[in-house]
Structure formats: structure tokens, C-alpha cells
C-alpha positions in Angstrom: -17.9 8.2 21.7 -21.0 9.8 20.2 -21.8 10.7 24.3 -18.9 12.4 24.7 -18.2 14.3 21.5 -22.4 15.7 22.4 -20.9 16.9 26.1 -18.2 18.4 24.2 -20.0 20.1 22.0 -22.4 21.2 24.8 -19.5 22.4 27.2 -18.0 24.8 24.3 -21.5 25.9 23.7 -22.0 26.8 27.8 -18.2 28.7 27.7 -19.4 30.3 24.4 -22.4 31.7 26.3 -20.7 32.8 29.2 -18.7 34.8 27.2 -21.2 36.6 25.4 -19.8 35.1 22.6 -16.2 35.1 22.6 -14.3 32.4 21.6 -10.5 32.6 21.9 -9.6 30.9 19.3 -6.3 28.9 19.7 -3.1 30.1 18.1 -1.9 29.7 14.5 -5.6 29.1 13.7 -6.6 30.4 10.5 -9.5 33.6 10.6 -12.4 33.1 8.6 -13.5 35.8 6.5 -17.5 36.7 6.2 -18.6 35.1 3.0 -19.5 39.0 1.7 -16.0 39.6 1.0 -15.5 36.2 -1.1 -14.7 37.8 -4.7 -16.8 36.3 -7.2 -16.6 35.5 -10.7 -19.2 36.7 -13.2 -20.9 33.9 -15.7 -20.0 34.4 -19.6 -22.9 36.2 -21.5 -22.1 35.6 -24.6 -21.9 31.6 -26.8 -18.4 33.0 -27.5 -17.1 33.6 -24.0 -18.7 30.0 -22.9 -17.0 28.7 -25.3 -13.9 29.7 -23.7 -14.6 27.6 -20.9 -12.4 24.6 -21.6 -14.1 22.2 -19.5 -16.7 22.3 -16.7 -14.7 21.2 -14.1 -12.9 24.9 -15.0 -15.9 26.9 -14.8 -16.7 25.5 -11.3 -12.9 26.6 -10.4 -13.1 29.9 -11.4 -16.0 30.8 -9.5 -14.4 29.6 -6.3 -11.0 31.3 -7.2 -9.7 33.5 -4.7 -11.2 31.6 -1.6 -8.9 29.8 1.3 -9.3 26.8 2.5 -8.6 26.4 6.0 -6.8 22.4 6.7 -5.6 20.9 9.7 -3.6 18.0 9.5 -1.0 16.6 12.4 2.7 16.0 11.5 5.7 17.9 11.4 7.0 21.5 9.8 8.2 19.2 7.4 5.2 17.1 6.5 3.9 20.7 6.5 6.0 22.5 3.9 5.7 18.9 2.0 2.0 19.4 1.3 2.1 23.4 1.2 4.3 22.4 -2.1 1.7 20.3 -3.4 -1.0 22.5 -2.8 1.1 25.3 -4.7 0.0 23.8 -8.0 -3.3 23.5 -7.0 -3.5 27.6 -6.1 -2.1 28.1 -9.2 -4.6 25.9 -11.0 -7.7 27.1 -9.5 -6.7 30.0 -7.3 -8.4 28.6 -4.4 -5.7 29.0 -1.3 -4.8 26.3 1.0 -3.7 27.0 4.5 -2.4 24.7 6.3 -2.0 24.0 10.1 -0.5 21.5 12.1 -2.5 20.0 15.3 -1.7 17.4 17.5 -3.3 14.2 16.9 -4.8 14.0 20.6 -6.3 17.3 20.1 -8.1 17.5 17.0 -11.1 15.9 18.1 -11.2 18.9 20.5 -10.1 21.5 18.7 -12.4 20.7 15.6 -15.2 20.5 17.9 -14.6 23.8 19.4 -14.5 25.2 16.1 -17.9 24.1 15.0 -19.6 25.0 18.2 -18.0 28.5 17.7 -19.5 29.2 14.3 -15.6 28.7 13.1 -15.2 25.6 11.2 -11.6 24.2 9.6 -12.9 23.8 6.0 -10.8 20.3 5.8 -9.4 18.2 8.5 -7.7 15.2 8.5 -8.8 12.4 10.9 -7.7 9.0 11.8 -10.5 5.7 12.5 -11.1 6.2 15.3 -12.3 9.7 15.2 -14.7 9.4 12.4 -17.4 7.7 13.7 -18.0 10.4 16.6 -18.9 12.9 13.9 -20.6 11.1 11.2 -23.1 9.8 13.8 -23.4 13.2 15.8 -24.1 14.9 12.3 -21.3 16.9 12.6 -19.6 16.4 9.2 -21.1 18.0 5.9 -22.3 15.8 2.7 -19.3 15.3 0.3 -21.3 12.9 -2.0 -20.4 15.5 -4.7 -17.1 13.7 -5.0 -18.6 10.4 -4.9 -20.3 11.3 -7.7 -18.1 13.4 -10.0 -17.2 10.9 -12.8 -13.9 12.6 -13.9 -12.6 11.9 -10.1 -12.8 7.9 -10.4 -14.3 7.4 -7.3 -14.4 3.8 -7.5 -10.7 3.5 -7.6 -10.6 3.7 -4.0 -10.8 0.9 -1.7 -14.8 0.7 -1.6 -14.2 -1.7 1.4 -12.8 1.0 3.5 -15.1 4.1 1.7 -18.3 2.4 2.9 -17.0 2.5 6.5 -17.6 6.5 5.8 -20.9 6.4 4.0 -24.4 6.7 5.9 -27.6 6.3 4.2 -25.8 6.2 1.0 -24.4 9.6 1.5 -20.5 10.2 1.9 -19.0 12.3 4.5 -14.9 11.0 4.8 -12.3 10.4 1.9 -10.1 8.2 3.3 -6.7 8.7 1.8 -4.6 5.6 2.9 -5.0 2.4 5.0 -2.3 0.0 6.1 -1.0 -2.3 8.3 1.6 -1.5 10.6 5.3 -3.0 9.2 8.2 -3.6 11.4 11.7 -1.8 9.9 14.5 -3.5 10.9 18.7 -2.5 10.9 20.2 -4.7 8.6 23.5 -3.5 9.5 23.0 -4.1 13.5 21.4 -7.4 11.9 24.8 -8.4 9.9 26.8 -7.3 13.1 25.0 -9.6 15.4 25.4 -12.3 13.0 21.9 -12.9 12.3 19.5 -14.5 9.4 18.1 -11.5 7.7 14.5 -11.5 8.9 13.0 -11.1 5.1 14.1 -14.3 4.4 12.5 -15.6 7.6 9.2 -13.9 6.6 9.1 -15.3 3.5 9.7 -18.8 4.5 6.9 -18.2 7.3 9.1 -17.9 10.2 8.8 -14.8 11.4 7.5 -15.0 14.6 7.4 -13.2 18.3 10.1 -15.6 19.3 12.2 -15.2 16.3 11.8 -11.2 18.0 12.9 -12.1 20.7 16.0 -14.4 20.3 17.2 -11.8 17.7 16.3 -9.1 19.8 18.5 -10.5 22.8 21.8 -11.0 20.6 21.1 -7.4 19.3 20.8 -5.8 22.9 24.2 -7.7 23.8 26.1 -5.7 21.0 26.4 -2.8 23.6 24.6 -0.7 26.5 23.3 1.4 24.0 21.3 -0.6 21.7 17.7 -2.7 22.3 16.4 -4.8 20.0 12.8 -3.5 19.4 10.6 -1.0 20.1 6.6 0.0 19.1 6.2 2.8 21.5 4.2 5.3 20.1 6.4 8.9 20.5 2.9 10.8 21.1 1.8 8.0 23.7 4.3 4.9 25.0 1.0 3.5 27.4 -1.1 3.1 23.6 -2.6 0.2 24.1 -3.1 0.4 20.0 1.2 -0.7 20.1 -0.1 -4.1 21.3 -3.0 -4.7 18.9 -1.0 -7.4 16.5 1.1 -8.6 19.4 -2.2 -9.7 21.7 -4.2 -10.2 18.0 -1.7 -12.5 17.0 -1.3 -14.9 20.4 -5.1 -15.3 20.7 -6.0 -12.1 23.0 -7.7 -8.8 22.3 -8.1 -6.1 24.6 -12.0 -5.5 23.1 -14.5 -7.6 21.2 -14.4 -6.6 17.8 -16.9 -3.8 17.4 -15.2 -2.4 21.6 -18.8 -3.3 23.3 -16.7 -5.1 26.3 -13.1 -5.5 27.5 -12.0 -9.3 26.7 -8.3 -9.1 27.6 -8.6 -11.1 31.2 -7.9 -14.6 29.7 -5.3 -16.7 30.2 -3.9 -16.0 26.8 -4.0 -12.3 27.3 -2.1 -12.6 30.6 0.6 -15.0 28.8 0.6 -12.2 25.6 1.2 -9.1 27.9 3.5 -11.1 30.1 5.5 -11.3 27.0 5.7 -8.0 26.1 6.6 -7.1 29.8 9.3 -9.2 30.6 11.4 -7.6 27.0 11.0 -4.7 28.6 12.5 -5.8 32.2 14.8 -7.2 30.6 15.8 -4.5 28.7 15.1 -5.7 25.0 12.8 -3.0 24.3 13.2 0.7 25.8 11.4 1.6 29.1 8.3 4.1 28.6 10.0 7.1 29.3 12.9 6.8 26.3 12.8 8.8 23.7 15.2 6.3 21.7 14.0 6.5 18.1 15.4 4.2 14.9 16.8 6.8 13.5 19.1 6.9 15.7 20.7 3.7 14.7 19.7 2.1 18.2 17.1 -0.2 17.4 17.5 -3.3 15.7 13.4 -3.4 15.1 10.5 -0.7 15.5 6.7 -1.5 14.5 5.9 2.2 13.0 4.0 3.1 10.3 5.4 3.1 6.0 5.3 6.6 6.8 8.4 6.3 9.0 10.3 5.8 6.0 10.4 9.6 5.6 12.1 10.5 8.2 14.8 8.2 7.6 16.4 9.8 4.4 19.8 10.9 6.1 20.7 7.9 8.2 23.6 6.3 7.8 22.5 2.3 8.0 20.9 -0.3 5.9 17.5 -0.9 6.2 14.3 -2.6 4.9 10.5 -3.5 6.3 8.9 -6.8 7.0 5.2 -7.7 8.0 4.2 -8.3 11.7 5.4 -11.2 13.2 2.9 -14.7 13.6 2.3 -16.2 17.1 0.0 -19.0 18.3 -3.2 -18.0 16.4 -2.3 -18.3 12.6 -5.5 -16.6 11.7 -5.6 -13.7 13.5 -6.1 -10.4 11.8 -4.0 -7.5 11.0 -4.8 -4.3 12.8 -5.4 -1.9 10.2 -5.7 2.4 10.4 -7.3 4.7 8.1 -6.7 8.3 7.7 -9.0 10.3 5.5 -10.0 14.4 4.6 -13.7 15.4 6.0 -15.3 19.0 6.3 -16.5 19.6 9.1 -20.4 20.9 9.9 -20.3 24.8 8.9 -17.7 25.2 7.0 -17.3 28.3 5.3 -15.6 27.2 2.1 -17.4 23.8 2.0 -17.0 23.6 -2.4 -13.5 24.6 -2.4 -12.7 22.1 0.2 -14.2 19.5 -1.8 -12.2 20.5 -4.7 -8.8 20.6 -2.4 -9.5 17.1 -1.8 -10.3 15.7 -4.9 -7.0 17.0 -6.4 -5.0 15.7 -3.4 -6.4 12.4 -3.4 -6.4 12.2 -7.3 -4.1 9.6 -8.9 -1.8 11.7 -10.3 -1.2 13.9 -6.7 -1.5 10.1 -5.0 1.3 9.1 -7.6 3.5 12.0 -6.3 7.0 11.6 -4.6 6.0 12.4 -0.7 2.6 10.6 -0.7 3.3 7.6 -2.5 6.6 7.3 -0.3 4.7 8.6 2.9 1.3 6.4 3.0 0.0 3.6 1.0 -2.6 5.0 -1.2 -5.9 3.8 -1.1 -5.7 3.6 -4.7 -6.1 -0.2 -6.5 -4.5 1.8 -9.9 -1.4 2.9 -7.4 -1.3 0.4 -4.8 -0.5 -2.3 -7.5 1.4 -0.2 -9.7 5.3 -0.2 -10.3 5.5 3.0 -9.4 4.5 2.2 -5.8 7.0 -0.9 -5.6 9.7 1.1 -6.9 10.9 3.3 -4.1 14.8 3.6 -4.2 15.1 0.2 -2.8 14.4 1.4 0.4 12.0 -0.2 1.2 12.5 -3.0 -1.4 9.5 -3.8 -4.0 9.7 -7.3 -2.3 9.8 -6.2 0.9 6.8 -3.7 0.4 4.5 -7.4 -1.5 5.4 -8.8 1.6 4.5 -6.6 4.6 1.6 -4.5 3.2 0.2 -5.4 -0.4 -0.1 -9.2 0.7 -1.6 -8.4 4.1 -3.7 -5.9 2.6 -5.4 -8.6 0.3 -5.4 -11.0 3.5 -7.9 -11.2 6.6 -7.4 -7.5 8.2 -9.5 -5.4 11.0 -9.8 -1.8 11.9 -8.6 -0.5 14.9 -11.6 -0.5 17.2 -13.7 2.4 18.6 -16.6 3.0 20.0 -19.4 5.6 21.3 -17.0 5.7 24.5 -14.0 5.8 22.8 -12.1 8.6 24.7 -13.7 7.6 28.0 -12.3 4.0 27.3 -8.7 4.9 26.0 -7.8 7.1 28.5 -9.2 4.1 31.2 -6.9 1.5 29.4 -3.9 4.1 29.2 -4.3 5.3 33.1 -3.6 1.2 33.7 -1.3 0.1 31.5 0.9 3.4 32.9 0.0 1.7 36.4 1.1 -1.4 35.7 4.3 -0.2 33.7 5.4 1.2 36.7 4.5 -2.2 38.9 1.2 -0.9 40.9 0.0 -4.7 40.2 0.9 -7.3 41.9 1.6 -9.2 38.6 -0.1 -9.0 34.8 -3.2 -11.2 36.3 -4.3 -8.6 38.6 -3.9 -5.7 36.1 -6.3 -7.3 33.3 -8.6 -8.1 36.0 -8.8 -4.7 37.1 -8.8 -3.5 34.0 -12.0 -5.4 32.7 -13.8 -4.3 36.3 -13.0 -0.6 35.4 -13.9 -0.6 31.5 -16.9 -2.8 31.2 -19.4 -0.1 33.1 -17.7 2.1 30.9 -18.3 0.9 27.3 -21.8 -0.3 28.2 -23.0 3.2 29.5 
């Protein structure tokens, strides 16, 4: 990944160049201002006027008051307007502005690159796992160990498993923010209708399993021609081989080795895994590729998503609940884990204030709030473990929330892999598993085989 974030970097430089300069910059992008027409703020003179400082934290502040920060994050208008609202309190606090704009997660990595290579940095971007490790290696994120540091910010109440991942010669450069296994929400009303065992009590006695799925999922799919019984597409990208990391993880395959060195998925348990997955979608149990059937819409009896779902389901009219991934044949297989966390990027402009915008929005009280403790588990032990966080409406249930994320969470889990050929790789695996989705194989045997041929040159470059 480091490889191809450097010929990134060096093919925005060359169309920089050519242009004598000139970057068009993409639209809705926030316009840096030169740092000679930052306002600043004066230092007291006098004992008395220090005194009026009530803390130091204040003083720092004020001296960055009237400065924007410019923050990407990927979402929706209203995941949007949800964190202009928290940042409102935080203008008014310190006076440093937050502006906010929405990217697609598939072109951040780009867009953030082109940005530093233009002499335009975001100020504060939110990335996922997999993109971290291109720019901490490549040197292409700034120092944030200021917030590591700061006592009054409780640093240490973050998962330090998951922080270290994002320290580098014991200097920090990511916050991450929240970190959880995917959960599978189920209809309990299409559940009731089918005549069915709700599934939470299955998890909870241990039987929740891929063929528990299944046989449920076949008696929901014959309740009408409109309904399947499960679906873990991704919306941005249904041929994410990511969808399958639990299913495969879980019936003793993995696409990669653990740290993505060499493509492992040709086994015999791989085959049987993906030939699985393939025949509920033949058989219509699961939506083809190209659907854009959502649970929302009241069609699907299961969906693998991620807690964050939940907010998008305040208006529909069905029951529902969560419950953790299903088991298969290997009992000890871990759970695929993501992270998301706040960097700024090399060059930014406003580099303090940034550091200030995300202390306060990863802060316990702001990680306590309604939308973030509802949208993401917070990476938080204080929250995480707190009634506060079990108590959501019912919806999901405090017992359903112990059993798919806090007791996975404090079980065996793994990252989502990556890699210095990351991009390189995922768009390999995608190309294929399009290919065989639309039967170019002769059967599952031939894809995986074809697929390790075509990725191992790759990831050992």
C-alpha cells in the first residue's frame, strides 16, 4: 500500500507541474486561507488579566479562536448535519470553526492525497484500517502526540490495544474513535410471521450458526416473492470481499494470511465456505449483486451491517434487535474487527485547532452524546461498559448489545487486513469475485485458483 500511495503522490505532483501549478481542486472543498489573515489573540500583560484566564486549556483556545477547521468524513447529509450540531458547541466554546464535508469512502485516500501534494491539506480526516497504515508509514500524517499527552483529555481511557496500532516510535499520529465487530439485525416481526425461534435465544444458548441462517433464511424467503432472508452486501461495493471475512473466518478459510503477505483462500475449506455463500444466492436467499434491497425496507429477515445501521432505522415500522455473527466449523476463529479514527494530514494549515476539534469530539462527554453513542461503539472502557451505552431505547436491547459486541469485543478479535498493496490487491479480489458472480468460472474451485495465481505476484511485489 505504501507503493502505491508514493505513485500517487508522485502522479499529482507530475499533473501539479504540468500545470504550472494549478490544482483544480474538487467541488465542495473547503479554501484554505494564507495563515497571514488568521486573527490572533494578544497575551495578557498584566497579573490581573492572567488571572482572568480560567484555565489553560482556555488560554490555548483563545489564541486559535477564529480559525476553521477543514474535516472530511464519509456518510450522509444527515450524518452531516448530525456532527455540524455537535460541533456548534464547540464554535461556541472556542471559536475555532468546523467545516465539514462529506467524501466517499473509496475516494478519500485519493482525494486526501491530492490535497497534500497540492500544498492544500484537510486539517482532519476521518479514515478507516485500512487506510491508516499507507500514511503513517509514507510520513504523510502530522504528530498528534500532544493529545496523547494532555492529561485533562484521559488518553488512557481508550482502547490502548487499538491506539498502539496508530503509534510509531512512540509518537501518535490517528485517534481512533470506535472499533467493532460487525452484528447481524434481524426482523423480529418477519421472524414471528415465519414462525421461527427468535435467534437471541439461539445465540445465547450457542446455537447460532450459518446453518441455523440458512434454514431460517429459507422459511423467510417463502413468506413471499418479495422478501430474502439475508443479506451483507456492502451498498458502496456488493463484490467486498470484506462481507465474507466472518463467514470464511468462521468455517476455517481466509482469503489472506493474517498480516495480507499471500492469498490463502484455495483450500478445500474455502471452496466449501464460498460455495455456501453462493448457492443462498442462486437460490435466492440472499439478493443478487445488483439489488439495492436494503433492511429498511422491511424485506430482509437478516443483514450483517455495522451498529451504526441502527440510525437509519428510526422510522420503520417493524420490530427489531441485533445478534453477534454466527459460529461455523472453527469454534475459535476470530471476529473481523474495523476501526475508524480522526488524523491530520501532512501540512495542514490549522494543525492545533484540529487537534483541539478532536479532543472535544472524542471526549467522554461528546462520546456519551445521543448520535455517537447510538451511531458507533465508542472506544471508550468508561462508555463502552457504562449504562448509558446499554440503554438505548430497547432497540437494540442492553442484552442484545452484551451479546453481539461487548462480549466479542473482550473475546479473540482481528483487524481487517491490509497491506503495502492494499488497493492493488482489493481491486484484484473485487475484479474476480464480480467474475465469478456472474459465472465466468467453471465452478468456485477454479475461481480461488485463479484468484491465488493473480494476487500472490501481487502482494509480494
Amino acid at each position: 500500500m505504501k507503493k502505491v500511495l508514493a505513485t500517487l503522490l508522485t502522479m499529482v505532483m507530475m499533473l501539479t507541474l504540468s500545470s504550472c501549478g494549478q490544482t483544480s481542486a474538487p467541488t465542495k472543498e473547503p479554501t484554505k486561507e494564507p495563515t497571514t489573515k488568521e486573527p490572533t489573540t494578544k497575551e495578557p500583560t498584566t497579573k490581573e488579566s492572567t488571572a482572568k484566564e480560567s484555565t489553560a486549556q482556555e488560554s490555548s483556545d483563545s489564541k486559535l479562536s477564529g480559525q476553521t477547521v477543514s474535516m472530511v468524513i464519509w456518510g450522509n447529509d444527515s450524518r452531516k448535519a448530525s456532527y455540524d450540531k455537535l460541533f456548534a458547541a464547540f464554535t461556541e466554546k472556542t471559536g475555532i470553526k468546523v467545516e465539514i464535508t462529506l467524501v466517499p469512502l473509496e475516494e478519500i485516500v485519493t482525494k486526501t492525497s491530492a490535497q497534500i501534494v497540492a500544498g492544500q491539506s484537510y486539517d482532519m480526516v476521518w479514515m478507516s484500517e485500512a487506510m491508516l497504515p499507507q500514511f503513517i508509514t509514507t510520513g504523510n500524517l502530522e504528530d498528534i502526540s500532544d493529545i496523547m499527552n494532555d492529561k485533562d483529555y484521559d488518553f488512557s481511557d481508550l482502547s490502548q490495544s487499538v491506539c498502539a496500532n496508530y503509534i510509531m516510535d512512540g509518537k501518535l499520529y490517528a485517534v481512533p474513535f470506535t472499533s467493532s465487530p460487525r452484528v447481524w439485525f434481524y426482523n423480529k416481526d418477519l421472524i414471528a410471521q415465519a414462525g421461527l425461534e427468535d435467534p437471541y435465544e439461539l445465540a445465547a444458548k450457542g446455537e447460532w450458526t450459518y446453518e441455523k441462517l440458512i434454514e431460517m433464511s429459507k422459511k423467510i424467503s417463502a413468506l413471499n416473492d418479495s422478501t430474502y432472508g439475508f443479506s451483507i452486501w456492502n451498498y458502496q461495493s456488493p463484490n467486498d470481499w470484506n462481507i465474507l471475512l466472518d463467514w470464511t473466518w468462521s468455517n476455517g478459510a481466509s482469503f489472506f494470511n493474517e498480516n495480507m503477505s499471500a492469498c490463502t483462500i484455495n483450500t478445500p475449506e474455502g471452496i466449501a465456505a464460498l460455495d455456501m455463500y453462493k448457492q443462498c444466492i442462486e437460490s435466492g436467499l440472499t439478493p443478487t449483486p445488483d439489488s439495492s434491497v436494503d433492511f429498511a425496507s422491511g424485506q430482509l429477515g437478516f443483514t450483517r451491517n455495522t451498529i451504526s445501521l441502527k440510525g437509519t432505522l428510526g422510522d420503520v415500522n417493524f420490530n427489531w434487535d441485533i445478534i453477534p455473527n454466527p459460529s461455523g466449523s472453527d469454534k475459535n476463529a476470530p471476529v473481523a474487527v474495523g476501526v475508524a479514527a480522526y488524523v491530520v494530514p501532512k501540512g495542514a494549515l490549522h494543525k492545533e485547532a484540529a487537534m483541539e476539534a478532536i479532543k472535544y469530539i472524542t471526549s467522554k462527554e461528546m462520546m456519551s452524546s445521543d448520535f455517537l453513542i447510538s451511531s458507533f461503539s465508542p472506544l471508550r472502557a468508561s462508555i463502552l461498559n457504562s449504562e448509558r451505552y446499554l440503554d438505548q431505547g430497547g432497540r437494540p436491547s442492553s442484552e442484545a448489545l452484551k451479546l453481539a459486541i461487548l462480549k466479542p469485543m473482550s473475546g479473540s478479535t482481528r483487524l481487517y487486513p491490509t497491506c503495502d498493496f492494499y488497493d492493488e490487491a482489493d481491486l484484484k479480489t473485487k475484479e474476480i469475485l464480480s467474475a465469478w458472480y456472474a459465472g465466468a468460472y467453471a465452478d468456485t474451485a477454479a475461481m480461488v485458483a485463479d484468484m491465488e495465481a493473480q494476487l500472490n505476484p501481487i502482494l509480494n511485489q
